[in-house]
Each structure stands twice: as structure tokens, then as C-alpha cells.
C-alpha positions as CSV (number, residue, x, y, z in Angstrom):
1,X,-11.4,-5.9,-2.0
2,X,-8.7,-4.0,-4.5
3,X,-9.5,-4.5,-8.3
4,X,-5.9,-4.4,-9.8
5,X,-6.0,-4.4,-13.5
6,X,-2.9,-4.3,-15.6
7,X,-2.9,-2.3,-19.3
8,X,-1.5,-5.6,-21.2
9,X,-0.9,-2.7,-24.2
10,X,1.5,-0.7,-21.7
11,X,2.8,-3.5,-20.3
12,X,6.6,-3.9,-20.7
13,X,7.4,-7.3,-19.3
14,X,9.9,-5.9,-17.4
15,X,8.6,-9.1,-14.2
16,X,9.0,-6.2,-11.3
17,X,5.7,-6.9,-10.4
18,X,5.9,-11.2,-10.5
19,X,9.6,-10.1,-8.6
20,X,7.9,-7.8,-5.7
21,X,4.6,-10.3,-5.5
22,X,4.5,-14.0,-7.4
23,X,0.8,-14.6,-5.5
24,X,-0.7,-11.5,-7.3
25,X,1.0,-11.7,-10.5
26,X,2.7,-13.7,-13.2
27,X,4.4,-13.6,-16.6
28,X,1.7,-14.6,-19.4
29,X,3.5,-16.7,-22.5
30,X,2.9,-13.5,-24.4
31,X,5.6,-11.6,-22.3
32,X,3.1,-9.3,-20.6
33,X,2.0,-9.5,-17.0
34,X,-1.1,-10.7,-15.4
35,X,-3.0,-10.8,-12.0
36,X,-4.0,-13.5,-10.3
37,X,-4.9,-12.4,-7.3
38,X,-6.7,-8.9,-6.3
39,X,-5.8,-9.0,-2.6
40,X,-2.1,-9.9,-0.5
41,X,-1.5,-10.4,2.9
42,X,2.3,-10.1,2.5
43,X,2.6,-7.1,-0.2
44,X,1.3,-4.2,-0.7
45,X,-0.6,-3.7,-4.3
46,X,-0.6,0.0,-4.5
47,X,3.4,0.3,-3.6
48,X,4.2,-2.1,-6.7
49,X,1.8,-0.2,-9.0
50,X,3.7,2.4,-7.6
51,X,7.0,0.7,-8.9
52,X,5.7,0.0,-12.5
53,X,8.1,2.0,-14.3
54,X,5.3,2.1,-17.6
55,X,2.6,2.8,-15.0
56,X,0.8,-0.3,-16.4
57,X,-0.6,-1.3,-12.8
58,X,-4.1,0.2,-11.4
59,X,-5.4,-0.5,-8.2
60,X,-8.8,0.5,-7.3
61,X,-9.7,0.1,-3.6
């Protein structure tokens, strides 16, 4: 299993990643992103880190 973490101090807000994959991640009430799952069968984790335009996203395999 992937361990995606997400730097909550780089984080943006921006929501691409809750856009590309709302099963892995959501908004928090503090505007940053969190994951809430480590593992999709319908996205791919390491193209939407990709997409982080802060780079916020890591995903260990």
C-alpha cells in the first residue's frame, strides 16, 4: 500500500486534489487538504501529486 502524506504548511487549498480524487482527499475547515484514503482503484495517487502545483502531495509506494 501507498503512504500519501500531504505538507499541511505547503498546502495551498487550491481543492485539485479533492477535484481529481474526493475518496483520497478532502478540504479540512482549516482550508488545507487532507487524505483519507492511501489507496484508489479509480485514480491514480502519483499523477495528482504530480498535479500539485505547490508540490504539497508525497506518495511513497
Amino acid at each position: 500500500m501507498a503512504k500519501v502524506t500531504i505538507d499541511k504548511e505547503t498546502c495551498v487549498g487550491c481543492g485539485l486534489c479533492v477535484n481529481s480524487c474526493p475518496d483520497c482527499f478532502e478540504m479540512t475547515s482549516d482550508g488545507v487538504a487532507k487524505v483519507k484514503a492511501h489507496e484508489c482503484s479509480t485514480c491514480d495517487l502519483h499523477e495528482i501529486a504530480s498535479q500539485c502545483p505547490v508540490n504539497a502531495i508525497a506518495v511513497q509506494d
